[in-house]
matplotlib code that plots the C-alpha trace (Angstrom):
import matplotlib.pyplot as plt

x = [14.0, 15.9, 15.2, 14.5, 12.6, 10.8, 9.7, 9.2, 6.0, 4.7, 1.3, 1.3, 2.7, 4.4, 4.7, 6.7, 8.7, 8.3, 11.2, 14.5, 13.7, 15.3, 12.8, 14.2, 15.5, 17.1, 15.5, 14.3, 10.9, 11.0, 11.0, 8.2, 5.5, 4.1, 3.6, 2.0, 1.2, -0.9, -3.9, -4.1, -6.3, -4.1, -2.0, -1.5, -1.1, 2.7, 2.0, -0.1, 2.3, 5.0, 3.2, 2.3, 5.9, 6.5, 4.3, 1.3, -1.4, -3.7, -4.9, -6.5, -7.7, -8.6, -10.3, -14.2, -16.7, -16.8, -13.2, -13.5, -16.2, -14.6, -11.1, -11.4, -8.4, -7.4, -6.5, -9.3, -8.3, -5.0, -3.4, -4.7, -7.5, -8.6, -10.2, -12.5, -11.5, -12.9, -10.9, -13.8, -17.1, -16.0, -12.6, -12.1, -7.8, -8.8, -6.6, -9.2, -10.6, -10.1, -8.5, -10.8, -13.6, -10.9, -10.1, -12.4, -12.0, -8.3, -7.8, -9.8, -8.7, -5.0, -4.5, -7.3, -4.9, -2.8, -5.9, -8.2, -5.3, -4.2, -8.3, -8.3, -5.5, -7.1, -10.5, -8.1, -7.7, -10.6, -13.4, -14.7, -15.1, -11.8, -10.5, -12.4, -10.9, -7.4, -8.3, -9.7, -5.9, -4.3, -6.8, -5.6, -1.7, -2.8, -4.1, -0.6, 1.6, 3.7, 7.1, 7.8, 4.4, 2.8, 0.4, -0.5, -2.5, -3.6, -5.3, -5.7, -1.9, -0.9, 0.1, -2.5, -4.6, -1.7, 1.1, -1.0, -1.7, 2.2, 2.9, 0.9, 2.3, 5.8, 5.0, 3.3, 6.1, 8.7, 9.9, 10.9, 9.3, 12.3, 12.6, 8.6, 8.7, 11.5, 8.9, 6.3, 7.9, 9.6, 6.7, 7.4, 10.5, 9.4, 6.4, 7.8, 7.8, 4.1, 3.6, 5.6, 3.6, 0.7, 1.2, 2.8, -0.4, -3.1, -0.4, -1.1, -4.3, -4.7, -4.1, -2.4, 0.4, -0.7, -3.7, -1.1, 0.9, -2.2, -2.9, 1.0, 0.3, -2.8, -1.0, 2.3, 2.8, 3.5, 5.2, 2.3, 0.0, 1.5, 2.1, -1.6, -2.3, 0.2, -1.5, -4.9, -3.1, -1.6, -4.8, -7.2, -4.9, -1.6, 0.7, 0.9, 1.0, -2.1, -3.9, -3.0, -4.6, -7.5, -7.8, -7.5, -8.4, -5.3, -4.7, -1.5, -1.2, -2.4, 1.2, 3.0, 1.9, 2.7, 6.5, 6.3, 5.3, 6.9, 10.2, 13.5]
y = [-1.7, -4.6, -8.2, -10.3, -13.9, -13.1, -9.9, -9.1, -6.5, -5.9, -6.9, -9.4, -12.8, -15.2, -12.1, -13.5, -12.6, -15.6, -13.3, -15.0, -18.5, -20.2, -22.1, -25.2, -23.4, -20.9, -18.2, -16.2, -14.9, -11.0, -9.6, -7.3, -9.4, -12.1, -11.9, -14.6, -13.6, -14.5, -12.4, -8.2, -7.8, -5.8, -3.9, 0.0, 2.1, 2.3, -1.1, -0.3, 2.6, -0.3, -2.5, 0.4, 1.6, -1.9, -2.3, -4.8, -3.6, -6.5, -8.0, -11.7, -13.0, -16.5, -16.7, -17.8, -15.0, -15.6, -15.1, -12.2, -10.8, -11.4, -9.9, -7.5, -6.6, -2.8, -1.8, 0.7, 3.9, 2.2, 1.7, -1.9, -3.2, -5.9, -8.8, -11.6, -15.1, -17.8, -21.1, -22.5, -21.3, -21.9, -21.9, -25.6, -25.3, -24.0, -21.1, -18.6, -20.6, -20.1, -22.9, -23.6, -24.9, -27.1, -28.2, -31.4, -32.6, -32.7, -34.2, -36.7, -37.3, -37.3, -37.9, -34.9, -32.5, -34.8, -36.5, -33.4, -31.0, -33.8, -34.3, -30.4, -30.6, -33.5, -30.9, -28.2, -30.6, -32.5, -29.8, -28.0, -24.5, -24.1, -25.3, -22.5, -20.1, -20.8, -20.4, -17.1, -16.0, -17.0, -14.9, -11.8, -13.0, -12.6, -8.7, -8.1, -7.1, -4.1, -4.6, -4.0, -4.3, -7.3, -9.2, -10.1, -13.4, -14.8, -16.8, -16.6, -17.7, -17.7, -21.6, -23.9, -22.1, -20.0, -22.6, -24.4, -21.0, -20.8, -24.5, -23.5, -20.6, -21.5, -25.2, -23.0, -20.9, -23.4, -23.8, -27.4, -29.5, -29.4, -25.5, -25.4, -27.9, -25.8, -22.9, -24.7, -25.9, -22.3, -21.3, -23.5, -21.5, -18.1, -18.3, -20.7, -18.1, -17.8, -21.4, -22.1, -19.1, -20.1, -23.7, -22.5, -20.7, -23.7, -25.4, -23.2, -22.9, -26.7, -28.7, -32.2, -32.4, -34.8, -31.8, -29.1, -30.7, -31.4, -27.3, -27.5, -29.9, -27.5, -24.4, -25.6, -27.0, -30.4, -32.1, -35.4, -32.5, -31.7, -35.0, -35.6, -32.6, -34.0, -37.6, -36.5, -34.9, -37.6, -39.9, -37.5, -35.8, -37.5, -35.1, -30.7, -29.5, -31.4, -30.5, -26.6, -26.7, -29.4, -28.8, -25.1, -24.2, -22.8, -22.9, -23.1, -19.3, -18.5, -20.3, -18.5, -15.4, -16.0, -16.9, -13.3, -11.1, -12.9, -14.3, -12.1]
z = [-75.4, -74.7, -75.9, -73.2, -72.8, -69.7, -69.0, -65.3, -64.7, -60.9, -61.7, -64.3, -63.9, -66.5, -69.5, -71.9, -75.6, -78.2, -80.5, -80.8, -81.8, -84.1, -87.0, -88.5, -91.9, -90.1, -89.9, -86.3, -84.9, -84.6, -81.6, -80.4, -82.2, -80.3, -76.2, -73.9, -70.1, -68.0, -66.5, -67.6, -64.5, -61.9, -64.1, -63.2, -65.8, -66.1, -66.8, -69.6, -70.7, -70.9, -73.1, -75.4, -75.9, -76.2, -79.2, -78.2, -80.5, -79.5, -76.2, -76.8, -73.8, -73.9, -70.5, -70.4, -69.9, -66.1, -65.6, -67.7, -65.7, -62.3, -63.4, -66.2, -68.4, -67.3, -70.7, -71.6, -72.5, -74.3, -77.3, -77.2, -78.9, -76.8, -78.2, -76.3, -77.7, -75.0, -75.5, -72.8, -71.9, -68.2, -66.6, -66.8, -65.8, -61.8, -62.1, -61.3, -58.6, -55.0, -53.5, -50.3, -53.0, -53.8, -50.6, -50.0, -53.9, -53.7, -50.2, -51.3, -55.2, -54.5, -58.5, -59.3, -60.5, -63.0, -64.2, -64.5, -66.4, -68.6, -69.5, -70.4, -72.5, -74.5, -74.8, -76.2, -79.2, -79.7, -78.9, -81.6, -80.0, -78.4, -82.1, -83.1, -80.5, -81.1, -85.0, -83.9, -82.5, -86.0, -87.7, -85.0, -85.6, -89.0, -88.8, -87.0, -90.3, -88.8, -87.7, -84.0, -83.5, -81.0, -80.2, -76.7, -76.0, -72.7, -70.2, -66.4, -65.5, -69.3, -68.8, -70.2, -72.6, -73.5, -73.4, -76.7, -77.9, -77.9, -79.3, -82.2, -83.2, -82.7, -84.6, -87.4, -87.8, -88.0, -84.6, -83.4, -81.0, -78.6, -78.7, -78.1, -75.3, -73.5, -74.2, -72.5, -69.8, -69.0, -67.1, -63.8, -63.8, -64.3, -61.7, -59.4, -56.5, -57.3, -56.9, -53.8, -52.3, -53.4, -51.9, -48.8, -48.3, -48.2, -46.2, -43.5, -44.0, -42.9, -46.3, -46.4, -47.6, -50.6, -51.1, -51.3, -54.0, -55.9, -56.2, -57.0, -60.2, -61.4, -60.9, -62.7, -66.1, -67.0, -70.1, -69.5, -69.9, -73.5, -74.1, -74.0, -76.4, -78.4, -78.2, -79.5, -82.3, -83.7, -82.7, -84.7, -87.3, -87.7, -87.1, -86.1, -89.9, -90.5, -87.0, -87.9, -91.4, -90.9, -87.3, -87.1, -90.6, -91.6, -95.4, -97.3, -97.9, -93.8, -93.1, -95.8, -94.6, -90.8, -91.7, -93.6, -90.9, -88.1, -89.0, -90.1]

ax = plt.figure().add_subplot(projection="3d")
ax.plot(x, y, z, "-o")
ax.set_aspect("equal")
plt.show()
């Protein structure tokens, strides 16, 4: 198959290839080893048949239990083995919430979006259990030793709790901030049909204007949204190598071994 950054599927939205990047001693991530997306929950079955030629082994969805239960993953029956790894224990980024319930709260909170999604980012570091659930993925990454074979992680629009998922992986591999950033911030440009229709749609359903572009702001990314990750790094653990080994419990040889099965 082809290499490609974005790779464009009927029924999922923001699937992505991490191969092809470039570590800071000059080496690159394989390709067909590492996948982010967003939700597995439509997908037909030549979807699934794609992502099994492809070579995803493992599904990691790190949506809460809820989200789970309203939109199951259709990979039963596959070549995937999927694997429930709940960054929250509720969908705290609103991308699995219909946006009516949001319609009072963010005509009247014009700054609700900005201020809510840069508050989630700061629980992604500082909360033990999502900690814990990102440690979960390395350990999955870790399981992963096969050449052209991937794993898949993702969330609801494969943004928020995927997008760190992402900046840790690429940051443990070697990957500089710069090139992760750009990785991050891809996603507005890769779904940004999704989010103008999305908008267009409460704007005809009767929001303000200032209340559509507060559903814009939670169902795009931001880099004030990193930033803030980033800020409660530093704050709490002084820098990325020592948030991925003291933060996520990655040792030393975890690391070493990462580099081995995921860079050429």
């Amino acid at each position: 198959m082809e290499n490609k950054r974005v790779i464009n599927l009927d029924n999922a939205d923001n699937v992505r290839e991490l191969g092809g990047y470039q570590t800071m001693d000059g080496h690159h991530i394989k390709w067909h080893k590492l996948l982010r997306s967003g939700s597995l929950g439509f997908i037909n079955d030549r979807e699934v048949q794609f992502l099994e030629d492809y070579g995803v082994r493992y599904d990691v969805d790190l949506r809460s239990a809820q989200e789970v239960k309203d939109v199951k993953d259709l990979v039963d029956g596959s070549k995937l083995h999927y694997i429930f790894d709940p960054v929250f224990n509720e969908d705290r980024t609103d991308n699995s919430q219909d946006p009516e319930e949001f319609h009072q709260l963010v005509e009247e909170h014009p700054e609700y979006g900005m201020q809510h999604m840069e508050e989630v980012y700061r629980q992604m570091i500082t909360q033990a259990p999502c900690r814990k659930a990102f440690h979960e993925l390395f350990m999955v990454l870790l399981e992963n030793k096969i050449d052209g074979q991937s794993v898949l992680f993702h969330c609801t629009a494969g943004k928020d709790r995927t997008g760190m998922s992402a900046v840790f992986i690429l940051a443990a591999l070697g990957v500089d901030m710069e090139t992760i950033r750009k990785d991050y911030i891809l996603t507005n440009d890769v779904v940004k049909d999704v989010i103008g229709r999305k908008v267009q749609e409460v704007r005809t359903a009767g929001f303000s204007e200032h209340a559509a572009n507060n559903l814009k702001t939670l169902y795009s990314v931001n880099m004030v949204f990193l930033d803030a990750a980033l800020e409660e790094i530093t704050k709490h653990y002084g820098n990325m190598q020592n948030f991925l080994h003291d933060g996520l419990d990655l040792t030393d040889e975890d690391i070493d071994k990462l580099k081995t099965y995921y860079l050429d």
